[in-house]
C-alpha positions in Angstrom: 0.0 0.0 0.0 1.4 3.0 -1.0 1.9 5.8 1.8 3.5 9.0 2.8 5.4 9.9 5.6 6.8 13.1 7.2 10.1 12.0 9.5 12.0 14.4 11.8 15.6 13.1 12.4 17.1 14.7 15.9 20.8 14.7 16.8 23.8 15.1 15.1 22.6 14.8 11.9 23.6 17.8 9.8 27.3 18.1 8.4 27.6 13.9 8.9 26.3 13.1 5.1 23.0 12.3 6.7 21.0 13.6 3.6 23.1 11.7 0.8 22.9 8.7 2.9 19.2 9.2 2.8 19.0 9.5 -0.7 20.9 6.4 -1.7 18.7 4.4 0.7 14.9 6.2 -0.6 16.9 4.9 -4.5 17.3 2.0 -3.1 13.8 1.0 -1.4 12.0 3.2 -4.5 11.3 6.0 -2.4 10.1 9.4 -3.5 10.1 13.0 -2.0 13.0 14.8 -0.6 15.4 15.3 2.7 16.6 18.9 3.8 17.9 20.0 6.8 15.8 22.2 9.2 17.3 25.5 11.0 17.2 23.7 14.6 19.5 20.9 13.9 17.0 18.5 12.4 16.5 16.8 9.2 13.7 16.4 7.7 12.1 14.4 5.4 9.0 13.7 2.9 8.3 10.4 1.7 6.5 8.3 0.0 6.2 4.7 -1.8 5.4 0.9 0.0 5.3 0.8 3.4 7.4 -2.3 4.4 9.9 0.1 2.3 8.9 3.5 4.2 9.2 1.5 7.6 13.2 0.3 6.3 14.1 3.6 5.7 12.8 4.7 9.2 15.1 1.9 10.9 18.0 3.3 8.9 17.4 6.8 10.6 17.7 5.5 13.7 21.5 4.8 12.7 22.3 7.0 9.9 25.9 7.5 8.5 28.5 6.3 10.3 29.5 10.0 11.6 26.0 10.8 12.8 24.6 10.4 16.5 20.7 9.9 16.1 19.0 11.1 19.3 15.4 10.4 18.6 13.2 9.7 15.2 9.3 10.3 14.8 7.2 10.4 11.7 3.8 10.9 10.9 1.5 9.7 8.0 0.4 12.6 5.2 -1.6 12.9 2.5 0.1 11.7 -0.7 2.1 14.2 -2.8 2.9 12.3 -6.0 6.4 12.7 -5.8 8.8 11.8 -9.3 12.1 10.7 -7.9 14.1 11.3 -4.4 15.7 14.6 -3.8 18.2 16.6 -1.3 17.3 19.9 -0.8 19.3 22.8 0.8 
């Protein structure tokens, strides 16, 4: 079933290649949307495709890069945005 979710990444999670890491893993589980990094430290991201896919990328967040310290992770479901491909946005 096809889904969208809105995750909020807190920790250090900016300046560790959090958002490219996110990007190779939404190519890899066929995600769309985007990542960007928030003003207070966070990152943040819009998602959508299959959730057994959605729910893998979540349990990679709560790891990340190898450089990042993930404090906490929370998403919530949203109405579907018909994203075309999986970007990183300033």
């Amino acid at each position: 079933m096809e889904r969208h979710f809105n995750i909020v990444i807190w920790g250090k999670v900016q300046g560790v290649g959090f958002r490219e890491g996110i990007k190779k893993k939404a190519t890899e589980f066929r995600i769309r949307g985007y990542v960007k990094n928030l003003p207070n430290g966070t990152v943040f991201i819009e998602a959508e495709g299959e959730e057994e896919q959605l729910n893998k990328l979540i349990n990679w967040c709560h790891n990340g890069p190898s450089k990042s310290e993930v404090t906490s992770v929370k998403y919530s479901v949203a109405q579907t945005q018909n994203f075309e491909g999986f970007e990183v946005k300033d």
